[in-house]
Backbone as XML, in Angstrom:
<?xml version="1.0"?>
<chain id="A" units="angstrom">
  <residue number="1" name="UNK">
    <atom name="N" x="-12.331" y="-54.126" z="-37.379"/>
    <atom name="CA" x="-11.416" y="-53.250" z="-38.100"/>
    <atom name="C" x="-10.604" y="-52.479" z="-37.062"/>
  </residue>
  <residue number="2" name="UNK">
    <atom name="N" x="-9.286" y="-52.380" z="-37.461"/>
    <atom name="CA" x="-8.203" y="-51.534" z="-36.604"/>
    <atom name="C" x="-8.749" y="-50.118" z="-36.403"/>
  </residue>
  <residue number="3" name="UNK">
    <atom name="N" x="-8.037" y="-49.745" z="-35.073"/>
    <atom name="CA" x="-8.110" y="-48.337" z="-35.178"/>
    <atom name="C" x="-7.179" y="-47.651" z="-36.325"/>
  </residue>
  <residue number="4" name="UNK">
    <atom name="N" x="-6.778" y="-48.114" z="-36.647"/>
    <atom name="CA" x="-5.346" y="-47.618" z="-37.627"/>
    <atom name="C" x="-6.110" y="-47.663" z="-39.108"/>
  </residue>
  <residue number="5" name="UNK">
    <atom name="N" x="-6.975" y="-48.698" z="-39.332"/>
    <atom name="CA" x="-7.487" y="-49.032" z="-40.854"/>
    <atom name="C" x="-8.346" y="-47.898" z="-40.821"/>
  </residue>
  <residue number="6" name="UNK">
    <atom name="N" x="-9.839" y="-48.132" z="-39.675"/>
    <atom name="CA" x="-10.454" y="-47.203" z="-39.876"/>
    <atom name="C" x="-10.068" y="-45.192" z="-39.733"/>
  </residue>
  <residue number="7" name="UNK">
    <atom name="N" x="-8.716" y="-45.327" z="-39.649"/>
    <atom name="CA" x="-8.332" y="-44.066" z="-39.601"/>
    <atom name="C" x="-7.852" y="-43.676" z="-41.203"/>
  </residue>
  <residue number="8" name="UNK">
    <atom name="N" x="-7.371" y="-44.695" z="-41.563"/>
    <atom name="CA" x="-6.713" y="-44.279" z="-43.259"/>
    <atom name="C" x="-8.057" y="-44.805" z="-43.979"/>
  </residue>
  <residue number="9" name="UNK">
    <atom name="N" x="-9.255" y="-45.625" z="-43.574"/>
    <atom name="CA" x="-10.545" y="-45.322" z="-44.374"/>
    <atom name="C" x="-11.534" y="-43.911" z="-44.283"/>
  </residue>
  <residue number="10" name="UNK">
    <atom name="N" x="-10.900" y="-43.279" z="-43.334"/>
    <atom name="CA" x="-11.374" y="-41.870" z="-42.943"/>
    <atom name="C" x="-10.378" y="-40.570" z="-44.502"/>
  </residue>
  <residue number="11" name="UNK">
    <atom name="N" x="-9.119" y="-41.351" z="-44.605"/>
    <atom name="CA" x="-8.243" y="-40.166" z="-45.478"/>
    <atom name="C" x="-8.820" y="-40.377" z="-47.218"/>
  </residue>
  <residue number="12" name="UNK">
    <atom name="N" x="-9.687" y="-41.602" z="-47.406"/>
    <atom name="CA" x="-9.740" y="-41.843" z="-48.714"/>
    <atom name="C" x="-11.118" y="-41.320" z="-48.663"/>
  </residue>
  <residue number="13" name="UNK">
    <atom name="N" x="-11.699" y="-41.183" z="-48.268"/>
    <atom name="CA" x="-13.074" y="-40.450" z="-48.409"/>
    <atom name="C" x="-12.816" y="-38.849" z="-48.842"/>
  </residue>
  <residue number="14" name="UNK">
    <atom name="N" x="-12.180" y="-37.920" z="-48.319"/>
    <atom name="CA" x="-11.946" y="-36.507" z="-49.361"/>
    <atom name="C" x="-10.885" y="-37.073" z="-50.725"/>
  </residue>
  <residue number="15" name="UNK">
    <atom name="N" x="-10.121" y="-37.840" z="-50.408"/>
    <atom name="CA" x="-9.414" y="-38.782" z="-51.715"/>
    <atom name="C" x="-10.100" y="-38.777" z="-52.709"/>
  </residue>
  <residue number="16" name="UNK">
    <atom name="N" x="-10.891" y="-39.672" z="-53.031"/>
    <atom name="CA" x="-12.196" y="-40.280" z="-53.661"/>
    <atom name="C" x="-12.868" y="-39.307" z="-54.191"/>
  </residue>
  <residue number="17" name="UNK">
    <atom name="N" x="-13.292" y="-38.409" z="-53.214"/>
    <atom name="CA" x="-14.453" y="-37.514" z="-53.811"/>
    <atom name="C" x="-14.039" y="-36.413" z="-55.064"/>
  </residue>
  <residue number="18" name="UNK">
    <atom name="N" x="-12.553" y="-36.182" z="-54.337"/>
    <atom name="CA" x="-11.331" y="-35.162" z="-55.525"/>
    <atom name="C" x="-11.455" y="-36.251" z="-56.763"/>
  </residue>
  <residue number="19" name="UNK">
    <atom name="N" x="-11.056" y="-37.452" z="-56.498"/>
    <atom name="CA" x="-10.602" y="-38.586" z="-57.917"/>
    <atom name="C" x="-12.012" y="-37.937" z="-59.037"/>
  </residue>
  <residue number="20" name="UNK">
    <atom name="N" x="-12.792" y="-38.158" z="-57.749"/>
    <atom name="CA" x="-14.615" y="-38.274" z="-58.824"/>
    <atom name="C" x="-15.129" y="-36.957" z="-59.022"/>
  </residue>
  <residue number="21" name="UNK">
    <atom name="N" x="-14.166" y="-35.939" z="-58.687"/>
    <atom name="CA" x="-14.564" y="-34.335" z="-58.554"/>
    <atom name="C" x="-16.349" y="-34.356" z="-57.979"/>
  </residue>
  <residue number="22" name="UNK">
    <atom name="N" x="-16.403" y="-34.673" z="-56.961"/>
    <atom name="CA" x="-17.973" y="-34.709" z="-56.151"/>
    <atom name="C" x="-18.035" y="-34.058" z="-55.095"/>
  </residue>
  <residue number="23" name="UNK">
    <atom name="N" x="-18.915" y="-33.419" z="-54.392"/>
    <atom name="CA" x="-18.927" y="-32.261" z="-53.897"/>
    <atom name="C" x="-19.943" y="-33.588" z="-53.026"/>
  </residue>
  <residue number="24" name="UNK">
    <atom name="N" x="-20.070" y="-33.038" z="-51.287"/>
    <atom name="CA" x="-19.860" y="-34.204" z="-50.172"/>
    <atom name="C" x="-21.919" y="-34.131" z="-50.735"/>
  </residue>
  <residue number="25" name="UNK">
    <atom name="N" x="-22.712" y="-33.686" z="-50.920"/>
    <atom name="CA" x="-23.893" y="-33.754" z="-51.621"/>
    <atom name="C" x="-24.058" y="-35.071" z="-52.813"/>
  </residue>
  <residue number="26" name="UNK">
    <atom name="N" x="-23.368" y="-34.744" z="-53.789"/>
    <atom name="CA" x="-23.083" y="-35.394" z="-54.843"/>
    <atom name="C" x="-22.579" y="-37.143" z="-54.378"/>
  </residue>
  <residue number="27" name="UNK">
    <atom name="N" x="-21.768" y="-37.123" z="-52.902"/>
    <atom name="CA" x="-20.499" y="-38.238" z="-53.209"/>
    <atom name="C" x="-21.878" y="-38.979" z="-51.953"/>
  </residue>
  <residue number="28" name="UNK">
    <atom name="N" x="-22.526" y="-38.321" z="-51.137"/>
    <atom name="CA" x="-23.648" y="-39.277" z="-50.724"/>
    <atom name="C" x="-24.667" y="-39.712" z="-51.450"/>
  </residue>
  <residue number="29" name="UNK">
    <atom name="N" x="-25.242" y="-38.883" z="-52.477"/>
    <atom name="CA" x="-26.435" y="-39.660" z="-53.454"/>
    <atom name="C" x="-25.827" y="-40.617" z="-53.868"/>
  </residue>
  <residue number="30" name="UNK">
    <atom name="N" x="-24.460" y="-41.212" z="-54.597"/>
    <atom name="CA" x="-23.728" y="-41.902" z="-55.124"/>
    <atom name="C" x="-23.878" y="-43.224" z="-54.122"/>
  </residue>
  <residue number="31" name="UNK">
    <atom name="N" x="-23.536" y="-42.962" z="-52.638"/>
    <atom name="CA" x="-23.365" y="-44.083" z="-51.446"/>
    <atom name="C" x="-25.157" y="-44.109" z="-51.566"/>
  </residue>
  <residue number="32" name="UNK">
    <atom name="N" x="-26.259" y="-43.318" z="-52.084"/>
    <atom name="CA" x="-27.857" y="-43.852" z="-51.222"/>
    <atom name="C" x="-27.217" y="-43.364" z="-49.801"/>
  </residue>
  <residue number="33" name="UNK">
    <atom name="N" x="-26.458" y="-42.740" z="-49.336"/>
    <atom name="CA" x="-26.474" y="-42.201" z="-47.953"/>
    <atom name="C" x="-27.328" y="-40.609" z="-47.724"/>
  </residue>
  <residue number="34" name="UNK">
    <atom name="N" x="-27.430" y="-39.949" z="-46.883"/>
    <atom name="CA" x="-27.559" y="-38.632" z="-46.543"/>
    <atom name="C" x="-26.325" y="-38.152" z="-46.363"/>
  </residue>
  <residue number="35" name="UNK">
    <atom name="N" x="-26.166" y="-36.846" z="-46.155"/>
    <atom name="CA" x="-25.454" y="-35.780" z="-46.893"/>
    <atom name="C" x="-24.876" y="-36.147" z="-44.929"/>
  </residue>
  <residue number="36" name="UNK">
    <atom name="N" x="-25.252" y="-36.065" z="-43.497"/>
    <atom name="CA" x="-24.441" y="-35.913" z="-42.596"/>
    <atom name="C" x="-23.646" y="-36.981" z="-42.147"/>
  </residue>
  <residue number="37" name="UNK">
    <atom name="N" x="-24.151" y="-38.551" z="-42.624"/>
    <atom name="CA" x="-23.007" y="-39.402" z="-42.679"/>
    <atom name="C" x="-21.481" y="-38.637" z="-43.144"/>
  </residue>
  <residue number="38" name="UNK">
    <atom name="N" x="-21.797" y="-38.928" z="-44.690"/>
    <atom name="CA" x="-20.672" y="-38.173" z="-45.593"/>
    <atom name="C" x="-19.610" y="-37.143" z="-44.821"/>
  </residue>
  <residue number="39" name="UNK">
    <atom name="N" x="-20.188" y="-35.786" z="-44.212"/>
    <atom name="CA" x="-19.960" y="-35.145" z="-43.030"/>
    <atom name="C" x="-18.911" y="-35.287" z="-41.880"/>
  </residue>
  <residue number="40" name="UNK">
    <atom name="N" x="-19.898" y="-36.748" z="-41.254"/>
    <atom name="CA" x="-19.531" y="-36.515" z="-40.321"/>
    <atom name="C" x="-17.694" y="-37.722" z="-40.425"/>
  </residue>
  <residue number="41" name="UNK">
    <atom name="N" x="-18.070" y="-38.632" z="-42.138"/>
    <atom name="CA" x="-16.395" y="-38.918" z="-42.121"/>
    <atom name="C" x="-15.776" y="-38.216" z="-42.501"/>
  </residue>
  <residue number="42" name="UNK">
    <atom name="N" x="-15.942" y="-37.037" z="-42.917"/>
    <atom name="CA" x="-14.667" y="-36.217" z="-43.657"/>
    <atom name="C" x="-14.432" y="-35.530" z="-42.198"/>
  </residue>
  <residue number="43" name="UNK">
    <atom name="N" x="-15.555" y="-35.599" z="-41.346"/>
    <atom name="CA" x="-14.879" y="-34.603" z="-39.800"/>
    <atom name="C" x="-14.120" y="-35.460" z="-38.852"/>
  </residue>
  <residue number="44" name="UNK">
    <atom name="N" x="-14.138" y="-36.835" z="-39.538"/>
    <atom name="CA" x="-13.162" y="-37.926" z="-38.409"/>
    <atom name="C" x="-14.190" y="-37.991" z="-37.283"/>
  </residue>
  <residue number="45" name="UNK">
    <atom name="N" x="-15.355" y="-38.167" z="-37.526"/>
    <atom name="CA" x="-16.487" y="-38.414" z="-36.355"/>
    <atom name="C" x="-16.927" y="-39.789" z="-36.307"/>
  </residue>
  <residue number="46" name="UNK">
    <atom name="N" x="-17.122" y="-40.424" z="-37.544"/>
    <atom name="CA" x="-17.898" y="-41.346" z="-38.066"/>
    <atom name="C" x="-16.748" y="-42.128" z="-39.071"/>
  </residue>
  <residue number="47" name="UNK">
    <atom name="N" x="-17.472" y="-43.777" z="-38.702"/>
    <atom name="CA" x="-16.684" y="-44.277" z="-39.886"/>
    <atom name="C" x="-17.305" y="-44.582" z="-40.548"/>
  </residue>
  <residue number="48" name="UNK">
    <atom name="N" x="-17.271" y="-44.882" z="-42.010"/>
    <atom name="CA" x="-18.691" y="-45.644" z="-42.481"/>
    <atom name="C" x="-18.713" y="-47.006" z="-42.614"/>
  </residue>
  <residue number="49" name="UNK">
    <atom name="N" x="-19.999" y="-47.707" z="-42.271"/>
    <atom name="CA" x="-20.673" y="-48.986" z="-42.214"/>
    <atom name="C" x="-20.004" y="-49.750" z="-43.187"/>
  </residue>
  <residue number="50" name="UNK">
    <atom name="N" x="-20.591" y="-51.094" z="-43.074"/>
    <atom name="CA" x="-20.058" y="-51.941" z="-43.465"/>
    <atom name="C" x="-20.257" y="-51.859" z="-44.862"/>
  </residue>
  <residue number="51" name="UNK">
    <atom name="N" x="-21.911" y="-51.329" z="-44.945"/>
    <atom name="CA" x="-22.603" y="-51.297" z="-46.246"/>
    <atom name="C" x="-22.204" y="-50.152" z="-47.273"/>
  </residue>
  <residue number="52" name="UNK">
    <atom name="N" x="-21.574" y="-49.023" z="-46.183"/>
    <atom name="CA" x="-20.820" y="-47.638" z="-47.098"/>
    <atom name="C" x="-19.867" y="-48.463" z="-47.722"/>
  </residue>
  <residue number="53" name="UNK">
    <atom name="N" x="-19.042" y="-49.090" z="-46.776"/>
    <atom name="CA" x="-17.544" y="-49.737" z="-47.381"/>
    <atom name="C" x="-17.748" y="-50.274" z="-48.672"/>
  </residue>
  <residue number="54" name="UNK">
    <atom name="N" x="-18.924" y="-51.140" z="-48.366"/>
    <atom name="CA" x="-18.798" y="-52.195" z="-49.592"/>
    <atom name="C" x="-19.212" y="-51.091" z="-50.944"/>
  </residue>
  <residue number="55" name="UNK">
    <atom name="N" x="-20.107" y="-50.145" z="-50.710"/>
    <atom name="CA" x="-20.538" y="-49.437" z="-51.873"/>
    <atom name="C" x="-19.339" y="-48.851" z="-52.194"/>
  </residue>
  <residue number="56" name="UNK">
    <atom name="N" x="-18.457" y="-48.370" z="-51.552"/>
    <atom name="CA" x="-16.999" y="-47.850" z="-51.843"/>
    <atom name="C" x="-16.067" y="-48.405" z="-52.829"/>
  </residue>
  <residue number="57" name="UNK">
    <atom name="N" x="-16.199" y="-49.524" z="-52.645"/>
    <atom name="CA" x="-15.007" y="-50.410" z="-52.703"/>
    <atom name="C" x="-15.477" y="-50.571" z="-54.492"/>
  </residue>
  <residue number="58" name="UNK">
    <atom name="N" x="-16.850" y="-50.794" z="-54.351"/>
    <atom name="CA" x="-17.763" y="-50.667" z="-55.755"/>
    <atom name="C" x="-17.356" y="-49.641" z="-56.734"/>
  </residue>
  <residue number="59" name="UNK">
    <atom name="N" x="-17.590" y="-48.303" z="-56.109"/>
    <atom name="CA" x="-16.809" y="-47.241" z="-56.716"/>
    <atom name="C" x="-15.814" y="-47.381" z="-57.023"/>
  </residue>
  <residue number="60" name="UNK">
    <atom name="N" x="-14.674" y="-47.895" z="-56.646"/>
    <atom name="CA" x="-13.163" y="-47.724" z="-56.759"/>
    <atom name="C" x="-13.313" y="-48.944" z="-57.823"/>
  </residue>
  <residue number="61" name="UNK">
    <atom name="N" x="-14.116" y="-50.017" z="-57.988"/>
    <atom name="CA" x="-13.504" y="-50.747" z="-58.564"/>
    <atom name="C" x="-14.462" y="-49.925" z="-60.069"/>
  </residue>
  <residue number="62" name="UNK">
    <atom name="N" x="-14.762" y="-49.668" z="-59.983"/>
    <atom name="CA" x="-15.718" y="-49.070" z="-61.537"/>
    <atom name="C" x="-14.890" y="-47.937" z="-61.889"/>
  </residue>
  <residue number="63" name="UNK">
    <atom name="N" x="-13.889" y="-47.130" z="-61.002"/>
    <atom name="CA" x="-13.100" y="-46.324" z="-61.831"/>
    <atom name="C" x="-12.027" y="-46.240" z="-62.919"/>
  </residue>
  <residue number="64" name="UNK">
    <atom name="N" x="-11.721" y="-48.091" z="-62.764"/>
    <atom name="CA" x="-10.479" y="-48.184" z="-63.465"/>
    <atom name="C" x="-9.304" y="-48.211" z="-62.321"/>
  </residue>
  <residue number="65" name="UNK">
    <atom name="N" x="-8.075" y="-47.758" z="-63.944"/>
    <atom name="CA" x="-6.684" y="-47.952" z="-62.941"/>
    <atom name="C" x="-6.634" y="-46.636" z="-61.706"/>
  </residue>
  <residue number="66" name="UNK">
    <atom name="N" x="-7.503" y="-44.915" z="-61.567"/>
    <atom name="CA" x="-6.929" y="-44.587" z="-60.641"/>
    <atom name="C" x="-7.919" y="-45.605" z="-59.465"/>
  </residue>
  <residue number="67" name="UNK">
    <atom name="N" x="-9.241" y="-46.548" z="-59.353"/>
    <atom name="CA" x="-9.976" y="-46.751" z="-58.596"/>
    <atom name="C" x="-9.036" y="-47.742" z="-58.139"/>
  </residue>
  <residue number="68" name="UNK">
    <atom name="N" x="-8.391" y="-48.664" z="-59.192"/>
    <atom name="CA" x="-7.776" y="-49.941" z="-58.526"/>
    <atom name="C" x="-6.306" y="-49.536" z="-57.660"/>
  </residue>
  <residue number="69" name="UNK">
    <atom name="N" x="-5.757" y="-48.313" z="-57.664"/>
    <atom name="CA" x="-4.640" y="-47.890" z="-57.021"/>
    <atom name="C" x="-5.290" y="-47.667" z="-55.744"/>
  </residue>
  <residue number="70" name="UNK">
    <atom name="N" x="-6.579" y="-47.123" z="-55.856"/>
    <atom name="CA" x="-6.687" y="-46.566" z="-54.054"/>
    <atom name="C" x="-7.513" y="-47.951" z="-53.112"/>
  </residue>
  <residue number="71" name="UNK">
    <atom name="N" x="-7.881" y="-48.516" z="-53.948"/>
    <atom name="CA" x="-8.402" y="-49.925" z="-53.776"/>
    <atom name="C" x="-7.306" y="-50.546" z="-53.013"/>
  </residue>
  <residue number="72" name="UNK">
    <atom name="N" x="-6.361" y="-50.969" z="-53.958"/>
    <atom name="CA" x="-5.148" y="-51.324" z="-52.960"/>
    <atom name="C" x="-4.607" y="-50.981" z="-51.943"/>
  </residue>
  <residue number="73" name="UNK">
    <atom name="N" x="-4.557" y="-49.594" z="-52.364"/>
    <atom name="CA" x="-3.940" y="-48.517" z="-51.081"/>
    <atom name="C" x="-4.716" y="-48.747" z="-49.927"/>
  </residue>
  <residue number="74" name="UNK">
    <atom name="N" x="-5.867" y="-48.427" z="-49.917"/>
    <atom name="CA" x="-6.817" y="-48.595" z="-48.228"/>
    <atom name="C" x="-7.755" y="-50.227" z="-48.267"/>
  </residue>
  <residue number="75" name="UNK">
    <atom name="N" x="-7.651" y="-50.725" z="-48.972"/>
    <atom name="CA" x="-8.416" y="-52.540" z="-49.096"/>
    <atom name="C" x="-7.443" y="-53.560" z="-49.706"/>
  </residue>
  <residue number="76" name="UNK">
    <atom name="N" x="-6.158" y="-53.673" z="-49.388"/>
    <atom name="CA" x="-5.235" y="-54.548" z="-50.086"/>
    <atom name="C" x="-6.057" y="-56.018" z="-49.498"/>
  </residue>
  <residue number="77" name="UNK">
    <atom name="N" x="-7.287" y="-55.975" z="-49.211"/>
    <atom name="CA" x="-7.590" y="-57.832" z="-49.021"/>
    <atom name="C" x="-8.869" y="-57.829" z="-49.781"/>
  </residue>
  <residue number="78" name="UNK">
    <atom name="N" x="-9.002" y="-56.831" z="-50.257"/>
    <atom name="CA" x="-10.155" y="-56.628" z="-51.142"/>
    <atom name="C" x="-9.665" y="-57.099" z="-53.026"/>
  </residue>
  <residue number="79" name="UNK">
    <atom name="N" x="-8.312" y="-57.018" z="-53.356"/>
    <atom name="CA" x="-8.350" y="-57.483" z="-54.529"/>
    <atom name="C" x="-7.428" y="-58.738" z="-53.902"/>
  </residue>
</chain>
């Protein structure tokens, strides 16, 4: 993954959590992650795994039309 991708997969993570109104507690039980992953991507420290991604991508697609807009927006090879 680009430095460039994993930088705009860093902007949809506070994205996401606003879409799902989840508080960074809430938006890791959701991933099965801990609360300093979550953390440490909203601090641009960390990117998340392959296995966050895919649970992501899960999310976005179970939201509907706003999930399938940001789907596109940061995974256009994902639909």
């Amino acid at each position: 993954m680009s430095v460039r991708k994993q930088l705009e997969i860093l902007d949809l993570i506070p994205e996401l959590r606003q879409q799902l109104n989840l508080f960074q507690k809430q938006f890791a039980t959701k991933l099965e992650v801990s609360l300093k992953p979550v953390k440490r991507w909203q601090n641009r420290h960390t990117v998340p795994s392959q296995i966050a991604l895919k649970l992501i991508k899960e999310m976005l697609r179970q939201m509907g039309e706003p999930g399938k807009r940001l789907l596109n927006q940061y995974f256009p090879e994902a639909e």
